[in-house]
N, C-alpha and C positions, 0 to 999 in steps of 0.2 A: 600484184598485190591488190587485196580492194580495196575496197571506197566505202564509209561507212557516213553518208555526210548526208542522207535520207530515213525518217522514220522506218521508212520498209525496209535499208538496207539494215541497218541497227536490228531491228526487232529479228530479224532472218539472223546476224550473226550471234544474238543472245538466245538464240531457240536451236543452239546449230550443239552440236556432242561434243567436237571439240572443244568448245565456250566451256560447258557443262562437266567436263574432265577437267578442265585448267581452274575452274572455280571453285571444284572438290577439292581442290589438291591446296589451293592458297586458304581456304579455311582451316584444312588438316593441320595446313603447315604454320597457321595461326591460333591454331588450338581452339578453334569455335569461341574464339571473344574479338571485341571491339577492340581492334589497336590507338583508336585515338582516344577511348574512353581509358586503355589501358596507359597510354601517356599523362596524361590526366590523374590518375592515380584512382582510378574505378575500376571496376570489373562490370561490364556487361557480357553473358555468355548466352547462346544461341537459346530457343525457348526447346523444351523435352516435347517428343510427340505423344499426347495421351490418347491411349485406345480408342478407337470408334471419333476423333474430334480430328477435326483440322488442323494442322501443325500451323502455329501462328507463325510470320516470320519475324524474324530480329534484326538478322545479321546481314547485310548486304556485300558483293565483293565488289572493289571503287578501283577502276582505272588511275593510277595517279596523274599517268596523261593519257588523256580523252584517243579512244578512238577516231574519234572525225577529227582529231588534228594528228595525230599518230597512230595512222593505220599499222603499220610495222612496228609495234610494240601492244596489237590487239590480245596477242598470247605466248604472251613474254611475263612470266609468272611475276618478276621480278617488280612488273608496273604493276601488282597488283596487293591490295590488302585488305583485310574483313574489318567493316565498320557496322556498326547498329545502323539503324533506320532513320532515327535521328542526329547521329553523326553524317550520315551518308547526304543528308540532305541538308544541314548545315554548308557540309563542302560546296555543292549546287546550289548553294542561295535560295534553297527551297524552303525556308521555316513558316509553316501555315500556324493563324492562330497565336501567335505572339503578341504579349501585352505589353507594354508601354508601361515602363514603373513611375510609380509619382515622384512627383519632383519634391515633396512635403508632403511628410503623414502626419499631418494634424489633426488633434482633436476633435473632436465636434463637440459644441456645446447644444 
């Protein structure tokens, strides 16, 4: 089994076809939308590629358990489901750029 518990080994198994078949196939099977925006009661769905332009991305596919703690469950469809971008990194504790609401929206005189 490997070891996924190094930048270099991670970046080699997400550039690997296998990854890249198992990822196709959990979007398919997810219908190209965000399953946690879909709990939520939103629809986010993958972005359309327009001619001649960069396919922006949306959709991200989220281990439920992390490969560097569950290598044997790396392409196990089952640990896996399509989140948006901003879902995805929610999960990871990634949220860049968030405000701080006020505590009091008062007037100004």
């Amino acid at each position: 089994m490997s070891e996924y518990k190094t930048e270099a080994q991670k970046k080699k198994f997400y550039r690997n076809s296998d990854w890249n078949n198992l990822r196709q196939q959990a979007l398919a099977r997810d219908n190209y939308e965000c399953q946690q925006c879909k709990r939520e009661g939103k629809v986010h769905v993958d972005s359309i590629k327009v001619q001649g332009k960069r396919k922006s991305v949306e959709l991200n596919v989220h281990h439920k358990y992390e490969i560097e703690h569950y290598p044997q469950l790396a392409l196990v469809l089952d640990n896996l489901e399509t989140l948006c971008l901003q879902c995805h990194n929610k999960m990871h504790d990634r949220v860049f750029g968030a405000t701080k609401q006020k505590k009091w929206d008062d007037e100004m005189w």
